[in-house]
C-alpha positions in Angstrom: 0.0 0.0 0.0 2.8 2.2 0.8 4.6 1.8 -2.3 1.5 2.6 -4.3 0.9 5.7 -2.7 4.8 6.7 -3.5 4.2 5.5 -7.1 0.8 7.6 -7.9 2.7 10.7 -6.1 4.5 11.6 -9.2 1.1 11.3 -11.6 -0.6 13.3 -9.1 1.9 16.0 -9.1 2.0 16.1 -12.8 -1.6 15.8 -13.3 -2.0 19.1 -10.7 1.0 21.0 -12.8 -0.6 20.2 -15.8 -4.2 21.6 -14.3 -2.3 24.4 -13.6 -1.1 24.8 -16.8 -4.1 24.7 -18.6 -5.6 27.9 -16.2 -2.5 30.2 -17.4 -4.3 33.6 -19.2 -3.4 33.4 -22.6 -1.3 35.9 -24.1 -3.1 36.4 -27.0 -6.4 36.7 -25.1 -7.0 40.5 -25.8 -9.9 40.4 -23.4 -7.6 40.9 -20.4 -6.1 43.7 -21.6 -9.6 45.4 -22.0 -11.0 48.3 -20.5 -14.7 49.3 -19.9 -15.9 53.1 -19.5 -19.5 53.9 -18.5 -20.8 57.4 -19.1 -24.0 59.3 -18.8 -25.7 62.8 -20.2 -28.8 64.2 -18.5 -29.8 67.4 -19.0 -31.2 68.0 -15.6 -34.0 71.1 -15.7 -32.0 72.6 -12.1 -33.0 68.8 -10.4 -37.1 70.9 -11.0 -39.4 67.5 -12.0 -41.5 68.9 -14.8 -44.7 68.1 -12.5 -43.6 69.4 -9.3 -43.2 73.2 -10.8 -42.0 74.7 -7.6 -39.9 71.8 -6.0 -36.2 71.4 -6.4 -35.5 67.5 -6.0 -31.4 67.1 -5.9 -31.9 63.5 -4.6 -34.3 62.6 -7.1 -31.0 63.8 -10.1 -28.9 61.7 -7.4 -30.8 58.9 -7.4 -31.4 58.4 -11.4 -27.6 58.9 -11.7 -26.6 56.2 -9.0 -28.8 53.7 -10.4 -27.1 53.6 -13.7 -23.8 53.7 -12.0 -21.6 55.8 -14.6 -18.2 56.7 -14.3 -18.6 59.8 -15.5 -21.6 62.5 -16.1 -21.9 65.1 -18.3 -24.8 67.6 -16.7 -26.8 70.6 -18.6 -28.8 73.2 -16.8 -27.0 72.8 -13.4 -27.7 76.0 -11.0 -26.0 77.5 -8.0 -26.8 79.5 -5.7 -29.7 80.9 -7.7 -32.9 82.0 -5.9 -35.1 79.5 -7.4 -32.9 77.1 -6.8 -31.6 77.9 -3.5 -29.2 80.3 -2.2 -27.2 78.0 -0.5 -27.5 75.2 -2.9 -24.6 74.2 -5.1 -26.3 71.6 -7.6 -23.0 70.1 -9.1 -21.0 70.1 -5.6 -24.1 68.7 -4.3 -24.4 65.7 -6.3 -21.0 65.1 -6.3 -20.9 64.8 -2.4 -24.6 62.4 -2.7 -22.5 59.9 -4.9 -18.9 60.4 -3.9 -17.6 61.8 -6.7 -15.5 65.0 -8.3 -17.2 67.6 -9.8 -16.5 70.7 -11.9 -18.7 73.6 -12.8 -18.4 76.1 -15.5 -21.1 79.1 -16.2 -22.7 80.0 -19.0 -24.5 82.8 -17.6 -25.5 84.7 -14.3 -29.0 83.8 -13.2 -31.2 85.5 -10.5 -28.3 86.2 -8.3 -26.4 82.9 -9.1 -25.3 80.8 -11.8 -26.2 78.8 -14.4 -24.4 76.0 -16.9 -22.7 72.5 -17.3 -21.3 71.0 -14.8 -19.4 67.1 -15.1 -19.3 64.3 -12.6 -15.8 61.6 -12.2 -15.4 59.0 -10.7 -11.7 59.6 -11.1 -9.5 62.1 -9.8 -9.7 64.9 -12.0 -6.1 66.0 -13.6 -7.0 69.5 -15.5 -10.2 71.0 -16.6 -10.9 73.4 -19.8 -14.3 75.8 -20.1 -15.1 77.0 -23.5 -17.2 80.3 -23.5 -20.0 79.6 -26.7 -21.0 83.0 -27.1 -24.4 84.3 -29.0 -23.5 85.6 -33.0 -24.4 89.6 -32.6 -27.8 90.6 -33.0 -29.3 87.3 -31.6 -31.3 87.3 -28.3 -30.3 83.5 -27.0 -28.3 82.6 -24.2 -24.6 81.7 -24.0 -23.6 78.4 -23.6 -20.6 76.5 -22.7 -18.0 73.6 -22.6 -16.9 72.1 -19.2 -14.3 69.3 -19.3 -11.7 67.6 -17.5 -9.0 65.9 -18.4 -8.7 62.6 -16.4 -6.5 58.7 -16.7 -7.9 55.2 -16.2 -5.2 52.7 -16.1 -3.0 54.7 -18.0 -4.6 56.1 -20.8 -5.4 59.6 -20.7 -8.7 61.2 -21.8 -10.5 64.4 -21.7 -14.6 64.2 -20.9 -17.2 67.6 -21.4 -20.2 68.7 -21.1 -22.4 71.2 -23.4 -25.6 72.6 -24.2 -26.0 74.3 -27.3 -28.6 77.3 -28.2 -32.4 75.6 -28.2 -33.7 78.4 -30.9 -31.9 79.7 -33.3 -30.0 77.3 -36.2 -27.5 80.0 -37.3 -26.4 80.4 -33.6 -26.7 76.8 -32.6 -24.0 76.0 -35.3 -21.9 78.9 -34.6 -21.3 77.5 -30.8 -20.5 74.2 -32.4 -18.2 75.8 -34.6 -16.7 77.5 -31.7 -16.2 74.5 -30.0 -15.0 72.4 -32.6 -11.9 75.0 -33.5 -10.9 74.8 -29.5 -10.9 71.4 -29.2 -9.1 70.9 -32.6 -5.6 70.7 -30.6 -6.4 68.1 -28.3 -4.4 64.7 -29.6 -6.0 62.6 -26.7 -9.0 60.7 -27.0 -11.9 63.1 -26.1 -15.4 62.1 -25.0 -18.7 64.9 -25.2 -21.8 64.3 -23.5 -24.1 67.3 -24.1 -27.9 68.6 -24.9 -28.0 69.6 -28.6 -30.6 70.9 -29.3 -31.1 69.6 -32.8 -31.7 66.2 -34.4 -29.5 63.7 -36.1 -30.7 65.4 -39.4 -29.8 68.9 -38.7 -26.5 70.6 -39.6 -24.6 71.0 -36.5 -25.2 67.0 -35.5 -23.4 66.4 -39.3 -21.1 68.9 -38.7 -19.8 67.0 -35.5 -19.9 64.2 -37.4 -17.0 64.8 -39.4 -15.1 64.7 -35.9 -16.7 62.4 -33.6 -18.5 59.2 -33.4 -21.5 58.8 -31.9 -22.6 56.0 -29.7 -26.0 55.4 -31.5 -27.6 56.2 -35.0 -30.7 56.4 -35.5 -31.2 57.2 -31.9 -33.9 56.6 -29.5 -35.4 59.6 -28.9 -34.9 61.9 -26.0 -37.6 64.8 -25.3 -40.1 64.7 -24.4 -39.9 62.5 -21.5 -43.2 61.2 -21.8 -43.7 59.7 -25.5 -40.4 61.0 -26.6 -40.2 61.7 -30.4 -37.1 63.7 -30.9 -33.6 62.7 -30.1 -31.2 66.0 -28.9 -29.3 64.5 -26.7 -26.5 62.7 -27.8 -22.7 61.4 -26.8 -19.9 61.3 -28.6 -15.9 60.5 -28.8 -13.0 61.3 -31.0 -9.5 60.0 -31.3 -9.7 56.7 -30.0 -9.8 54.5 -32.7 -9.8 51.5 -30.0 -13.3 52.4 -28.7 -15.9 49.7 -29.5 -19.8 51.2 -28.0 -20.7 47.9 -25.8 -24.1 49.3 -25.4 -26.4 53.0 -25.8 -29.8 53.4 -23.9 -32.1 55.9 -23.1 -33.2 55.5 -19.7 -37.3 55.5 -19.3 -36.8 58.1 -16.1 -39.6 60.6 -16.5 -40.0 62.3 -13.0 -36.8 63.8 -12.2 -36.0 66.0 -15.5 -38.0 67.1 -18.9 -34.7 64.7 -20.8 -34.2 61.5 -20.4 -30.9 60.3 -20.1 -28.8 58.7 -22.2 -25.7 56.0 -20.9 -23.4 54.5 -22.9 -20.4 51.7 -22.2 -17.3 51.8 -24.4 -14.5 49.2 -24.7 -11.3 49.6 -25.7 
C-alpha cells in the first residue's frame, strides 16, 4: 500500500501541474487587456421634475444617476446658488458629495443672483479642466452656452470628458457655438469624450457637422424629449481619437419624473 501511494505521487503531481497549466491567461487573449468606461448625459432642468413646478428635487437627479452607475456625467442646466434654486445650494457640488464623486462647474450665464451651466461628474481624480465660452452671434437674443471638461486617466490612458448645451432656438447660432467648440478642441491629440444637450436632431447641420469629428454612440437614436412619448432625439454622446473604442451598449433610460430629458448612458471598450 505504501509503495503505491509513493508510485501515484508523481502522476498526481504532474496531473496538478498540468491543471495548472491549462488555467494560465493566454497571451493572446486581448480580453484581459480590455477596458470598460460607462458614461451618462442628462440634461437636468435645475434637479425641477417637470410636475412638481416649484420643487427642487437634488436626490431625485442623485438617485437616477446612482442607479445607472456611470463613471462619468456630463450635466446641462445645473444652477447654483440661484434664488429658485436655492441660495445656498450648489447643484453640481451637491451631487458630487450624494454619490462620492469629483465635480467641476463652468457658467454659461448669471441667473437670479447665481449661476447657471454644465457642470461634469468623475469617478476619477480629476487632472486638469478646460471651459469653452459659446458666445451668442451679434444681433441674436439667446443665451450663451458653454464647454466644461476635465481631463482625467484610467489605467494609464489619458482622456479628456465635457459637457455642453447648445442654443435651443436659433439654427444660425446653434452651429456657430459648435463651430466654436470644434476649432478649441481641434488641438487636443488625446482621445476626447462629449456628452451634451444639442438641441437639434440627427438630421440637422450642427449634428453632421460634428460628425465629421466624432463618433456617436447610436444612430438612429432613440429619442430623448419629451420624456413622456419621446419623439425627438437632442441628446446625444460622442468620442474622438480613439480608434480602439468599440460602444458595448447606448440606452435611453425610461426616467420621466426627475427631468424634462431623459438620459442617455453608454459603455465603451477599448
Amino acid at each position: 500500500m505504501i509503495l503505491k501511494t509513493f508510485w501515484l505521487l508523481p502522476l498526481v503531481m504532474l496531473y496538478a501541474a498540468s491543471c495548472s497549466d491549462s488555467k494560465k491567461s493566454n497571451p493572446n487573449d486581448e480580453s484581459e487587456s480590455e477596458q470598460t468606461l460607462r458614461i451618462m448625459t442628462y440634461n437636468i432642468h435645475h434637479a425641477n421634475p417637470p410636475s412638481k413646478a416649484n420643487l427642487i428635487d437634488i436626490q431625485a437627479i442623485a438617485g437616477v444617476i446612482r442607479k445607472e452607475n456611470p463613471d462619468l456625467v456630463a450635466l446641462q442646466e445645473v444652477d447654483v446658488f440661484t434664488e429658485r434654486s436655492g441660495k445656498n445650494l450648489h447643484q453640481a457640488k451637491e451631487l458630487a458629495e450624494i454619490l462620492d464623486m469629483e465635480y467641476y462647474f463652468v457658467k454659461a450665464l448669471d441667473y437670479q443672483g447665481g449661476l447657471y451651466g454644465n457642470a461634469v461628474l468623475s469617478r476619477f481624480s480629476i487632472l486638469d479642466s478646460l471651459s469653452i465660452q459659446l458666445p451668442t452671434m451679434e444681433g441674436v437674443e439667446a443665451e450663451n452656452r458653454v464647454w466644461a471638461g476635465i481631463k482625467f486617466d484610467i489605467d494609464g490612458n489619458e482622456m479628456w470628458f465635457g459637457s455642453t448645451h447648445l442654443d435651443f432656438n436659433r439654427g444660425e447660432n446653434n452651429l456657430q457655438q459648435a463651430q466654436t467648440m470644434l476649432r478649441n478642441l481641434e488641438s487636443i491629440e488625446i482621445p476626447v469624450i462629449i456628452g451634451g444637450d444639442f438641441n437639434r436632431t440627427e438630421d440637422s447641420e450642427t449634428i453632421r457637422l460634428y460628425d465629421t469629428q466624432f463618433q456617436r454612440t447610436c444612430y438612429e437614436c432613440p429619442p430623448t424629449i419629451p420624456v413622456t412619448n419621446p419623439n425627438k432625439t437632442i441628446d446625444f454622446l460622442m468620442y474622438r481619437n480613439q480608434d480602439d473604442f468599440q460602444v458595448v451598449s447606448h440606452k435611453v433610460v425610461d426616467e420621466q419624473y426627475a427631468s424634462d430629458h431623459l438620459p442617455v448612458v453608454a459603455e465603451l471598450s477599448f
